[in-house]
FIKOLZA-1660 file (N, C-alpha, C; in steps of 0.1 Angstrom, whole numbers, plus 5000, padded with zeros to 4 digits):
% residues 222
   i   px   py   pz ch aa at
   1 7544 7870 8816  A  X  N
   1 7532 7864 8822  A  X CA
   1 7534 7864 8837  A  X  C
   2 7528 7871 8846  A  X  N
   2 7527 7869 8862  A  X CA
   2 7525 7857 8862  A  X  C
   3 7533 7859 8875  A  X  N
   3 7535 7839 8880  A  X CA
   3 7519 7841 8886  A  X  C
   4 7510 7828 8883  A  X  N
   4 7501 7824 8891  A  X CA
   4 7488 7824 8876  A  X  C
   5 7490 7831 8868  A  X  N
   5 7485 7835 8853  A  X CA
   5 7486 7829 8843  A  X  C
   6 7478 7826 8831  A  X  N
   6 7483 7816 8819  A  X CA
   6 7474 7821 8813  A  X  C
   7 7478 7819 8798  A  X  N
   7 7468 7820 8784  A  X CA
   7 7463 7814 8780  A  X  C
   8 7449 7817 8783  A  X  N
   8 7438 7799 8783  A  X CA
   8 7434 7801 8770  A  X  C
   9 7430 7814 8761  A  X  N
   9 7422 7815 8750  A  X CA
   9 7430 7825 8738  A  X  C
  10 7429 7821 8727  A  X  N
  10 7432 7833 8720  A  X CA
  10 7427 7830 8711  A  X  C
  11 7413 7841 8704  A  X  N
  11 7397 7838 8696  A  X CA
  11 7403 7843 8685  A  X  C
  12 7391 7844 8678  A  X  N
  12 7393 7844 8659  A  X CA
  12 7400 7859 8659  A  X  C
  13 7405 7862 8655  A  X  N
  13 7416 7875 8647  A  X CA
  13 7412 7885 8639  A  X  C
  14 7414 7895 8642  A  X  N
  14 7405 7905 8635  A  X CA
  14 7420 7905 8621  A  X  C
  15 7412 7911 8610  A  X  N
  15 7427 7914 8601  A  X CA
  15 7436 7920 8603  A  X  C
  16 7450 7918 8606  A  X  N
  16 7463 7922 8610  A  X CA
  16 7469 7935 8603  A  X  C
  17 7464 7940 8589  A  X  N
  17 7472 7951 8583  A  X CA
  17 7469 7962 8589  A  X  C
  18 7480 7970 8586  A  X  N
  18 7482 7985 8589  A  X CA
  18 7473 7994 8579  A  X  C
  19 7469 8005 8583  A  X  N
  19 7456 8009 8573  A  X CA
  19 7463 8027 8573  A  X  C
  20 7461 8030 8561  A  X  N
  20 7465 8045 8558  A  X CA
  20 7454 8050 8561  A  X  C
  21 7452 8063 8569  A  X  N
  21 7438 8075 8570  A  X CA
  21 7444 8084 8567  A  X  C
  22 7438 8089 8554  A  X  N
  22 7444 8102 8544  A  X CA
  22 7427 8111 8545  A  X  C
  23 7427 8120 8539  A  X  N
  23 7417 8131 8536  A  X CA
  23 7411 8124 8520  A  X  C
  24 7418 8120 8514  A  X  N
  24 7411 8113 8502  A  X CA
  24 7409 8094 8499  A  X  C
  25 7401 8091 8496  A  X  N
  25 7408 8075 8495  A  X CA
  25 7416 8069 8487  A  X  C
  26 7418 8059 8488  A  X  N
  26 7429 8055 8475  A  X CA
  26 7440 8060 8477  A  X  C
  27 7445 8066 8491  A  X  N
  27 7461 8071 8489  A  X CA
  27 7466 8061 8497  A  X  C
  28 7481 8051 8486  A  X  N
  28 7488 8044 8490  A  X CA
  28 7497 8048 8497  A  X  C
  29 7512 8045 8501  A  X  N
  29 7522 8049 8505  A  X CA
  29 7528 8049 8489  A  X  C
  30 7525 8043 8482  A  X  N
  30 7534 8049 8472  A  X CA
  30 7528 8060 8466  A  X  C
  31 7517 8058 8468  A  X  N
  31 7512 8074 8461  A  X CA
  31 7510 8086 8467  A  X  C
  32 7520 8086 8481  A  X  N
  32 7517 8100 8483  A  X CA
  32 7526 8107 8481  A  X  C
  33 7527 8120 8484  A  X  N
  33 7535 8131 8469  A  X CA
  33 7545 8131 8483  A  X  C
  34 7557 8135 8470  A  X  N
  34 7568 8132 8472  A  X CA
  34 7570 8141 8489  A  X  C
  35 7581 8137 8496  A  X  N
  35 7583 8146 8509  A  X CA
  35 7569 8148 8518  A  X  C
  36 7559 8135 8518  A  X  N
  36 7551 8138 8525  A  X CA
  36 7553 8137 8541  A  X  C
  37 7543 8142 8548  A  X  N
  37 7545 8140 8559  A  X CA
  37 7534 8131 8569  A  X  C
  38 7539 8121 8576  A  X  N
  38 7529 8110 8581  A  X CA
  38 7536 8106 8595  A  X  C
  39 7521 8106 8602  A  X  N
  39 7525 8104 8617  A  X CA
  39 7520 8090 8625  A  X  C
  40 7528 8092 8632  A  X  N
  40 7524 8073 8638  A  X CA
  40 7534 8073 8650  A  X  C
  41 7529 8063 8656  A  X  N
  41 7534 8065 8669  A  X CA
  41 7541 8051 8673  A  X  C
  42 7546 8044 8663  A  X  N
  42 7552 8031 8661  A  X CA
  42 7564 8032 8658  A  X  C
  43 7575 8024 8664  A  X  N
  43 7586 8029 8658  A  X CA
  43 7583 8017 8646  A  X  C
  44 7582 8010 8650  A  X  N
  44 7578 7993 8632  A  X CA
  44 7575 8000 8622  A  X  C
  45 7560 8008 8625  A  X  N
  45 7554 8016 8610  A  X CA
  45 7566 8024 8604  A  X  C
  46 7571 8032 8618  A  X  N
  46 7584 8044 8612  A  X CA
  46 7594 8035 8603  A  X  C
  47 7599 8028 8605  A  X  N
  47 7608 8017 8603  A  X CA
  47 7605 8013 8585  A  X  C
  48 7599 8003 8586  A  X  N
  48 7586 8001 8571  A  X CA
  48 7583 8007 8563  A  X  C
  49 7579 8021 8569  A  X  N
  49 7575 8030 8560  A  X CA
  49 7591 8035 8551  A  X  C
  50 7596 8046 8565  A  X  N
  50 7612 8051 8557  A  X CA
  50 7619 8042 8549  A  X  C
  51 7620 8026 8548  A  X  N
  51 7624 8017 8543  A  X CA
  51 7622 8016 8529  A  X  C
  52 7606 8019 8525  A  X  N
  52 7599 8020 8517  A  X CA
  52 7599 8034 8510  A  X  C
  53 7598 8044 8518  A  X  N
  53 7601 8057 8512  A  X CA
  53 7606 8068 8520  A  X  C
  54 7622 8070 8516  A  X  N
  54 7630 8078 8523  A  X CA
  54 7630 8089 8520  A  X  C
  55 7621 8095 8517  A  X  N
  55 7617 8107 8511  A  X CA
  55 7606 8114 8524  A  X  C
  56 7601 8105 8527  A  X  N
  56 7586 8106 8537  A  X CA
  56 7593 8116 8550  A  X  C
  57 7587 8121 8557  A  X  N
  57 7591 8126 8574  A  X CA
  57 7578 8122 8579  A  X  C
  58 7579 8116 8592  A  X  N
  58 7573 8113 8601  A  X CA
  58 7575 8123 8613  A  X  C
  59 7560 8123 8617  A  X  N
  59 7561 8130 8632  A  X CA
  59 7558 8120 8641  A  X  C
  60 7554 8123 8652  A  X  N
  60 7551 8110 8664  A  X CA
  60 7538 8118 8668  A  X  C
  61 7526 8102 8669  A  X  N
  61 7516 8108 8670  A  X CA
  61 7512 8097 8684  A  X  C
  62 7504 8105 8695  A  X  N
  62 7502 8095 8703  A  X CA
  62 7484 8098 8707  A  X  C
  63 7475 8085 8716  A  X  N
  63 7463 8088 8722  A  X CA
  63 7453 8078 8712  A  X  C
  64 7445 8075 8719  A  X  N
  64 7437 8062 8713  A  X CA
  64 7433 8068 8702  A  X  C
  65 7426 8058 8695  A  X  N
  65 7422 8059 8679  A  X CA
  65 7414 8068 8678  A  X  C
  66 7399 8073 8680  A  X  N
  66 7399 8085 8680  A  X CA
  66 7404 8099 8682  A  X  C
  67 7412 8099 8694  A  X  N
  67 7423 8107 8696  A  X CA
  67 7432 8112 8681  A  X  C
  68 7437 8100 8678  A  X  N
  68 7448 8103 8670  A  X CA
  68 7441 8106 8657  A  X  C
  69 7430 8101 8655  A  X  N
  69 7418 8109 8644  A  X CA
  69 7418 8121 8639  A  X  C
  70 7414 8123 8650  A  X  N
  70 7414 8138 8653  A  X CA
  70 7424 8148 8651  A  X  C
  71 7433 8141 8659  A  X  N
  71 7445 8151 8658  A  X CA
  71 7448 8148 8640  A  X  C
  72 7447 8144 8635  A  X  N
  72 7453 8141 8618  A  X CA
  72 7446 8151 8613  A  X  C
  73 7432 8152 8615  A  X  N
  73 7420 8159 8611  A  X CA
  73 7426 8177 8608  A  X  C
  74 7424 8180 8629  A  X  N
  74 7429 8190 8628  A  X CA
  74 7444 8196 8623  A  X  C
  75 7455 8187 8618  A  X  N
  75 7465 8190 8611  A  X CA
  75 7469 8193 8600  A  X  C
  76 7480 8193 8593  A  X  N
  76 7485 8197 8575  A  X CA
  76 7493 8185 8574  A  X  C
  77 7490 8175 8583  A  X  N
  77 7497 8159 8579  A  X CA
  77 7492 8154 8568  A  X  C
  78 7504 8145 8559  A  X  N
  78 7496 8137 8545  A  X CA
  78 7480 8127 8549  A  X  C
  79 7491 8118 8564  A  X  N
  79 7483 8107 8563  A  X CA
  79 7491 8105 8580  A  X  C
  80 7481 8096 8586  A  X  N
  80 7487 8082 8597  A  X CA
  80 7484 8070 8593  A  X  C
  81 7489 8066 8604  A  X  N
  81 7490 8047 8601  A  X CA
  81 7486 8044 8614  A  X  C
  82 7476 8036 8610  A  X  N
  82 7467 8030 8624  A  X CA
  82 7467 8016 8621  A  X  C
  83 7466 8004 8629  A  X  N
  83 7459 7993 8629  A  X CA
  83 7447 7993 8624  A  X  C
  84 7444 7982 8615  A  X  N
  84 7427 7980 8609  A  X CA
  84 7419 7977 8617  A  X  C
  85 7426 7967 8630  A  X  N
  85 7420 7962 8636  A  X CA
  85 7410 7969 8645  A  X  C
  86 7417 7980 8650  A  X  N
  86 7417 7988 8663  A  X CA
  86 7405 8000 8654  A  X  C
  87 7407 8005 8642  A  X  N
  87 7396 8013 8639  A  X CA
  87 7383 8006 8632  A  X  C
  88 7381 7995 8630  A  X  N
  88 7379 7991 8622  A  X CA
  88 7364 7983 8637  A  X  C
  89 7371 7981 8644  A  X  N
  89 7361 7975 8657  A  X CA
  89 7359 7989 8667  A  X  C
  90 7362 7999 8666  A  X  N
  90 7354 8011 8666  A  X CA
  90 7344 8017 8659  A  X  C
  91 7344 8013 8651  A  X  N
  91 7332 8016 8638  A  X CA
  91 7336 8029 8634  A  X  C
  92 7351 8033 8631  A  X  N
  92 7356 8046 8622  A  X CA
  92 7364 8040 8609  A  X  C
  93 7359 8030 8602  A  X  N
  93 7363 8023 8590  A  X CA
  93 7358 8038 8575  A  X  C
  94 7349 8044 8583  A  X  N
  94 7351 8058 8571  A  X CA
  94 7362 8066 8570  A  X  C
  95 7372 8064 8579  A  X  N
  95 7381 8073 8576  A  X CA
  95 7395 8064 8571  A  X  C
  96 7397 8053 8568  A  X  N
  96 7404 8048 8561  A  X CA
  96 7407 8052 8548  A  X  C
  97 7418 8050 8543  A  X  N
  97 7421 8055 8526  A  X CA
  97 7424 8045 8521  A  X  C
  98 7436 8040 8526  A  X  N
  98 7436 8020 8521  A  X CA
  98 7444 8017 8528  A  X  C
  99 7441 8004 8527  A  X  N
  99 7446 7988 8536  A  X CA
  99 7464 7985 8528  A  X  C
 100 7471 7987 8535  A  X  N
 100 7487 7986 8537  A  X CA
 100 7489 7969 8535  A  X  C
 101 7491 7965 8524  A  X  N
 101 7494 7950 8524  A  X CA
 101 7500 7945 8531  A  X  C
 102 7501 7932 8538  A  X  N
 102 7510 7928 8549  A  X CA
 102 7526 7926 8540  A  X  C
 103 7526 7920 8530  A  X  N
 103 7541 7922 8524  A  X CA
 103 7551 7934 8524  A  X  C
 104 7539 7946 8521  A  X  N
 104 7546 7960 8528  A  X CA
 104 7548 7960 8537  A  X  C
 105 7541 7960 8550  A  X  N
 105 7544 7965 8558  A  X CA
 105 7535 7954 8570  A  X  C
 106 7546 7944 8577  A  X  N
 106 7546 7936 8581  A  X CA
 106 7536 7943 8600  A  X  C
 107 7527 7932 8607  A  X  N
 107 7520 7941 8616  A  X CA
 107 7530 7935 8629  A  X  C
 108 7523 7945 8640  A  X  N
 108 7529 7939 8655  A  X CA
 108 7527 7926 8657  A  X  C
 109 7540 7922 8665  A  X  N
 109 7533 7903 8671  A  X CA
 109 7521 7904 8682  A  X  C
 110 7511 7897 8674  A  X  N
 110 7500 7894 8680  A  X CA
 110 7488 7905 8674  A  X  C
 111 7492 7914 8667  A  X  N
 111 7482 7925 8660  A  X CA
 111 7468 7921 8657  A  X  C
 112 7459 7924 8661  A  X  N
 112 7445 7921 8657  A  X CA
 112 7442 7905 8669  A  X  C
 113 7446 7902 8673  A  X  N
 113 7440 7890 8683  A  X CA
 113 7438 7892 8698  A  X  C
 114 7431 7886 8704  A  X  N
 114 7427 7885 8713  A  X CA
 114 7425 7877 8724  A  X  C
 115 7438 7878 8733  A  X  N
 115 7438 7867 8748  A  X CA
 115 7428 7869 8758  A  X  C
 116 7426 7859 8765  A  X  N
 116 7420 7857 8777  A  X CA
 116 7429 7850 8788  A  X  C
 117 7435 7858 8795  A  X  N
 117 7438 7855 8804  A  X CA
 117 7437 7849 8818  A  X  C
 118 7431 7839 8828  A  X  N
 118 7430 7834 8836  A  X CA
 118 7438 7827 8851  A  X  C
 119 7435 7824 8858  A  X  N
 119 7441 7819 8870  A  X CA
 119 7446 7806 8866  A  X  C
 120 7460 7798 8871  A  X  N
 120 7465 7789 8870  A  X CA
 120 7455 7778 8876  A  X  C
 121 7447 7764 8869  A  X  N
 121 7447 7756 8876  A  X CA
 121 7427 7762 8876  A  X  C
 122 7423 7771 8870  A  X  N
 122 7412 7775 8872  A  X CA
 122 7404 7768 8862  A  X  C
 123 7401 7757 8863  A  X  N
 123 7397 7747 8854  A  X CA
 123 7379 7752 8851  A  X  C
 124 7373 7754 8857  A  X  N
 124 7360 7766 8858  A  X CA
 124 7360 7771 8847  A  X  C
 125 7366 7782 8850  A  X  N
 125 7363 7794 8841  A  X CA
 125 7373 7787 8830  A  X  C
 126 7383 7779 8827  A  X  N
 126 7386 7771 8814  A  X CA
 126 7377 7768 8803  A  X  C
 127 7371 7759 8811  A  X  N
 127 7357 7751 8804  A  X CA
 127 7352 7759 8801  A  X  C
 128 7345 7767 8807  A  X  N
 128 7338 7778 8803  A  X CA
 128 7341 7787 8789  A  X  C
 129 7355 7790 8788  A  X  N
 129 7357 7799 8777  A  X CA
 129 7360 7791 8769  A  X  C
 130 7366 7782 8770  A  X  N
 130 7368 7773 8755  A  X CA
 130 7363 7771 8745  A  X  C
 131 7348 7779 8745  A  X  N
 131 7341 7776 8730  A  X CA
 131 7350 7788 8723  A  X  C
 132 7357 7798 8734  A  X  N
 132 7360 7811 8720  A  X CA
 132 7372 7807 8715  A  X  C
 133 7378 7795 8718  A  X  N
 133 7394 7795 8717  A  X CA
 133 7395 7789 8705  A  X  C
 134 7407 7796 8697  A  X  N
 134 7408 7789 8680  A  X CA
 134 7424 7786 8677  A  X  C
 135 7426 7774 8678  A  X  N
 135 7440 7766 8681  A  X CA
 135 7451 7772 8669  A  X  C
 136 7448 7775 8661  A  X  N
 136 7454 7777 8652  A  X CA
 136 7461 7792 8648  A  X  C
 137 7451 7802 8657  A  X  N
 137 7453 7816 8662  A  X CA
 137 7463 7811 8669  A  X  C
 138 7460 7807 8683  A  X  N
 138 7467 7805 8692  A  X CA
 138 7479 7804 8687  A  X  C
 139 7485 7791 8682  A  X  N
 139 7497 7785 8675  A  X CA
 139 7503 7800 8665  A  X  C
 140 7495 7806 8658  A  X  N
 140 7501 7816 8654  A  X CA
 140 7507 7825 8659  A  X  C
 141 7499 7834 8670  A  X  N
 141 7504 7839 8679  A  X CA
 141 7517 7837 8687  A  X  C
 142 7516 7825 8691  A  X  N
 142 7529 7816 8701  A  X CA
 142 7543 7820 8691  A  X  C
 143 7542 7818 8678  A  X  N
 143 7554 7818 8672  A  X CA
 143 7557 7833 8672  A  X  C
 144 7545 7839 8670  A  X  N
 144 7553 7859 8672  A  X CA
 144 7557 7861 8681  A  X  C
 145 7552 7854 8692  A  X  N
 145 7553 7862 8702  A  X CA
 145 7566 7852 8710  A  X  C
 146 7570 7842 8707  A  X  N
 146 7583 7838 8710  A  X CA
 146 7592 7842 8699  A  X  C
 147 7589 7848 8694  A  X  N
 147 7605 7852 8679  A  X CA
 147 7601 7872 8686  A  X  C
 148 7594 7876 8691  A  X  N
 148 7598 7886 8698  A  X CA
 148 7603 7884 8708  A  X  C
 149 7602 7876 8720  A  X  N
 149 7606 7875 8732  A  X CA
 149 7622 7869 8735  A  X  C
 150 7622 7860 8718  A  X  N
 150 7638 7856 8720  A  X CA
 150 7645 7869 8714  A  X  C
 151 7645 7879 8710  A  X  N
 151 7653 7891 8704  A  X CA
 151 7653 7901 8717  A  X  C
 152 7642 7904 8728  A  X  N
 152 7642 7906 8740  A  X CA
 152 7636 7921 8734  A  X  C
 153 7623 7920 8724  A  X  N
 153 7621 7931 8721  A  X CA
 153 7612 7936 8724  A  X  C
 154 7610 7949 8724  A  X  N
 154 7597 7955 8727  A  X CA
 154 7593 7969 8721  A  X  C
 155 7586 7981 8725  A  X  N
 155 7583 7991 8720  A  X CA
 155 7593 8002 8713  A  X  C
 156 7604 7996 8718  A  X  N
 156 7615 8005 8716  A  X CA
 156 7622 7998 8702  A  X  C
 157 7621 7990 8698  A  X  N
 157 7625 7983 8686  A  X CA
 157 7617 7982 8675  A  X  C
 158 7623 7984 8660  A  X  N
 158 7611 7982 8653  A  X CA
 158 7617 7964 8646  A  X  C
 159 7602 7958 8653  A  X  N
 159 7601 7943 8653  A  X CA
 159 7590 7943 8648  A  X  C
 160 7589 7936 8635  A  X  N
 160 7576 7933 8632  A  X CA
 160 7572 7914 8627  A  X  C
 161 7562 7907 8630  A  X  N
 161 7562 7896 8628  A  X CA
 161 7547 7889 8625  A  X  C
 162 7543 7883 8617  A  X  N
 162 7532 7873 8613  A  X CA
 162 7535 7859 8610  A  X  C
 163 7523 7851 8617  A  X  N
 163 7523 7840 8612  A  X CA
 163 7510 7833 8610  A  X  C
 164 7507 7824 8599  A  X  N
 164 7494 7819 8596  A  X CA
 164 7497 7805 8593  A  X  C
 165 7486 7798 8599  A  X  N
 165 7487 7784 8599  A  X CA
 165 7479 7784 8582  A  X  C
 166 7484 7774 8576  A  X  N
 166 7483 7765 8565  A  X CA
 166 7483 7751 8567  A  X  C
 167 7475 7746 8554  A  X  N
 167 7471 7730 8555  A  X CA
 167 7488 7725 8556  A  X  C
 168 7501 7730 8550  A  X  N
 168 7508 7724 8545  A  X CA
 168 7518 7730 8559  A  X  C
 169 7516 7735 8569  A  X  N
 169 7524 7740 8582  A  X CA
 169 7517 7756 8585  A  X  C
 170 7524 7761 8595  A  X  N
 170 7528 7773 8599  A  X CA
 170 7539 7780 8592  A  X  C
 171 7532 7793 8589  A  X  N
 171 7542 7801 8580  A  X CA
 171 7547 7812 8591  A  X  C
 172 7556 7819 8591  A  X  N
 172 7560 7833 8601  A  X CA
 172 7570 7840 8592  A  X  C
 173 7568 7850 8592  A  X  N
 173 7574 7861 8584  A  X CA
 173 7578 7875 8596  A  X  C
 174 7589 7876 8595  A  X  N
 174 7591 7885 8604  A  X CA
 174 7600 7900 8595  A  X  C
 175 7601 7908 8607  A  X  N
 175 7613 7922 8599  A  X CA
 175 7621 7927 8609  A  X  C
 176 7631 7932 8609  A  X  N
 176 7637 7940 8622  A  X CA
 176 7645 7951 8615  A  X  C
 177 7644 7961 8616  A  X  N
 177 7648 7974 8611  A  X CA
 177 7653 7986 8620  A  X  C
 178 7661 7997 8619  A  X  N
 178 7667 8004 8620  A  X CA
 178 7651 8017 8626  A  X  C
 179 7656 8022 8630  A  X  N
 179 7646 8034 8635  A  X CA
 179 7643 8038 8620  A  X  C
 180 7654 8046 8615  A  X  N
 180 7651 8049 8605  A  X CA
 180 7651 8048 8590  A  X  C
 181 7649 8033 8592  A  X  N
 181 7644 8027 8579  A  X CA
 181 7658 8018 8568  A  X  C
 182 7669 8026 8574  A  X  N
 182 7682 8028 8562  A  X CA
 182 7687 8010 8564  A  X  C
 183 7680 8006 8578  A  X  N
 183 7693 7988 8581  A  X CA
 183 7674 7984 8585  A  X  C
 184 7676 7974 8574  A  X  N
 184 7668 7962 8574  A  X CA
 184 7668 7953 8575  A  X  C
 185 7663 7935 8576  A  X  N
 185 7661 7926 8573  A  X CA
 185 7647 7919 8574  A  X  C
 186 7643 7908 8567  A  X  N
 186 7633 7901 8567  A  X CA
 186 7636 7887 8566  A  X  C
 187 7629 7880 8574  A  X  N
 187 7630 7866 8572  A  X CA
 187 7621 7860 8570  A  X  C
 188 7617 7841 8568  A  X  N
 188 7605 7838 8568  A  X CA
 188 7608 7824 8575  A  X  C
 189 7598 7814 8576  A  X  N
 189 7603 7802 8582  A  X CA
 189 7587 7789 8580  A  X  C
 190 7589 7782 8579  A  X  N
 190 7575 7774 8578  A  X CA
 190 7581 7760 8588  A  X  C
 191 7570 7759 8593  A  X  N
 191 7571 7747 8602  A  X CA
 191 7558 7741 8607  A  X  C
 192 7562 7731 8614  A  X  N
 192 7548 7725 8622  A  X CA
 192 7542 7735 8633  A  X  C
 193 7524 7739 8631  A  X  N
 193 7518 7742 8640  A  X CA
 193 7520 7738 8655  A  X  C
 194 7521 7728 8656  A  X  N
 194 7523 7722 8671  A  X CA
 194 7539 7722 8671  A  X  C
 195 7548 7727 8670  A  X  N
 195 7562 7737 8673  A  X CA
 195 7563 7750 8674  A  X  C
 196 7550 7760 8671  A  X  N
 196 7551 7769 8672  A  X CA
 196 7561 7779 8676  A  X  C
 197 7566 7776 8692  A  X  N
 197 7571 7788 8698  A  X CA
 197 7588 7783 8694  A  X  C
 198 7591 7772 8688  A  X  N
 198 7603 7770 8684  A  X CA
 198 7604 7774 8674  A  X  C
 199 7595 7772 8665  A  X  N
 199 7599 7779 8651  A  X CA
 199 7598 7794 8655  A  X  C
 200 7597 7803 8662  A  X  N
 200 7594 7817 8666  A  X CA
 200 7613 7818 8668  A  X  C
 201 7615 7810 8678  A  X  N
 201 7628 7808 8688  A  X CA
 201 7639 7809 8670  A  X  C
 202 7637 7796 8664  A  X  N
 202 7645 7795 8656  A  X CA
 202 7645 7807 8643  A  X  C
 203 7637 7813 8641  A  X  N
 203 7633 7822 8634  A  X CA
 203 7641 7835 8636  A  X  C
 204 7641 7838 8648  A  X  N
 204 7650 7849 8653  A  X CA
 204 7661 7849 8656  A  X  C
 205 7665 7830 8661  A  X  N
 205 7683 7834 8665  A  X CA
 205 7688 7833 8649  A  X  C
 206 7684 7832 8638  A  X  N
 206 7691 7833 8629  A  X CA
 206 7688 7847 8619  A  X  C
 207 7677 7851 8621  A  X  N
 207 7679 7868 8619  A  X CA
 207 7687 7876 8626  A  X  C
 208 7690 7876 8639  A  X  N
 208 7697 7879 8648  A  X CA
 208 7714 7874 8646  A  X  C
 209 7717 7864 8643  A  X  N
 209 7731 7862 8638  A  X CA
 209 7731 7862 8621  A  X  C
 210 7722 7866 8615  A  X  N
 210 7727 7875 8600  A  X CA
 210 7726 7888 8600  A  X  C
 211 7726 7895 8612  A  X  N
 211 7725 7911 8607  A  X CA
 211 7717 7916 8620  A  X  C
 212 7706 7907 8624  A  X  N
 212 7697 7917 8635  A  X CA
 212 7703 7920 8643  A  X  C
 213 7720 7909 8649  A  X  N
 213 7728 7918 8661  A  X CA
 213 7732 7932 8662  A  X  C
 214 7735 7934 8652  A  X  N
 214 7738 7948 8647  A  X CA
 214 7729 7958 8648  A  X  C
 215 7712 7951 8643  A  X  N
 215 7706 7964 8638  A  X CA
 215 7699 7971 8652  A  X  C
 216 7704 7960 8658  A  X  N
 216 7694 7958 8676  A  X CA
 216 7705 7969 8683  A  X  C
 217 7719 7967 8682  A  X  N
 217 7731 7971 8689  A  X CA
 217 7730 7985 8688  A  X  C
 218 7727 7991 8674  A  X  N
 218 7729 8005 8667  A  X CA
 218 7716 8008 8676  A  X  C
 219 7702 8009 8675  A  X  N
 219 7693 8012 8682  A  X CA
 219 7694 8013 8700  A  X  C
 220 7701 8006 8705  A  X  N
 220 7707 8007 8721  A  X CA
 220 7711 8013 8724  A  X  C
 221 7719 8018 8710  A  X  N
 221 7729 8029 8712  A  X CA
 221 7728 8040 8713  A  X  C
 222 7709 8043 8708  A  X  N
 222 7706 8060 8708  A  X CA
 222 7699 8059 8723  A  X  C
% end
């Protein structure tokens, strides 16, 4: 966060799953034929996926959502893996094949939500946006995004993390995996909403001292 900056709003959440766009509908990741080929430009999805099926090859696909559309279109690729969110608020929800359960395949911290950003001390424009702000997003988000921030991760890692407030606490489920799929782990953690970014904090130093040191080390190393 630039010094002088804060996160005044973070609004209702579009749905967080990863979405397959195949040429037919109905193609799962389990159901695509054996040795398929699927592109994506995440190392998390790469990660999730190969974890799930070591059989698969991945290429690397880059360029906004239409972009990467297209390019699928014009190729002999099985499938990509896009955000729901992101096609889905473009109005290209026809070219989806199906919705990737979040238990498969866990989304980016913060996936599908939406900050507003403002000036420190800008009490104005506060007031002002506060009708869009939904406390409970917010509090979700804070835990992903402090259980990525304590691992010190970013695009180059595949880190994936959710969390949803419930009557009975905040849940967060996270994953940290190997580029290529073979060194995994998943964790989960439930706690109080209003602890958020601790339960993020605590969430990761203990995946991180059962195995994530390693899987983080191995990946530095390429």
């Amino acid at each position: 966060m630039p010094a002088g900056l804060q996160l005044a709003v973070v609004s209702d959440r579009h749905e967080v799953n990863d979405v397959i766009i195949a040429r037919e509908k109905g193609v799962t990741i389990d159901s695509l034929r054996e040795n398929a080929v699927v592109a994506t430009g995440s190392l998390r999805r790469r990660s999730q996926l190969l974890n799930l099926r070591n059989d698969i090859s991945t290429v690397e696909l880059r360029g906004n959502v239409p972009t990467r559309i297209q390019k699928y279109l014009d190729s002999d690729w099985d499938a990509i893996i896009l955000a729901r969110a992101g096609v889905e608020r473009l109005g290209l929800q026809e070219h989806i094949s199906s919705i990737i359960p979040i238990d498969m395949m866990l989304p980016a911290v913060g996936q599908g939500a939406l900050g507003l950003q403002i000036r420190e001390g800008d009490n104005e424009t506060n007031e002002l946006i506060s009708v869009l702000h939904n406390p409970n997003i917010f509090a979700a988000v804070s835990a992903e995004r402090a259980f990525l921030r304590e691992l010190q991760g970013g695009c180059q890692v595949p880190i994936a993390a959710h969390a949803v407030v419930k009557p009975n606490g905040i849940w967060l489920k996270a994953y940290i995996g190997s580029i290529d799929g073979t060194e995994a782990m998943r964790g989960y953690v439930r706690g109080s909403k209003y602890h958020a970014e601790e339960l993020g904090v605590s969430l990761a130093q203990d995946m991180f001292d059962d195995g994530g040191k390693e899987i983080i080390a191995l990946i530095d190393r390429i």
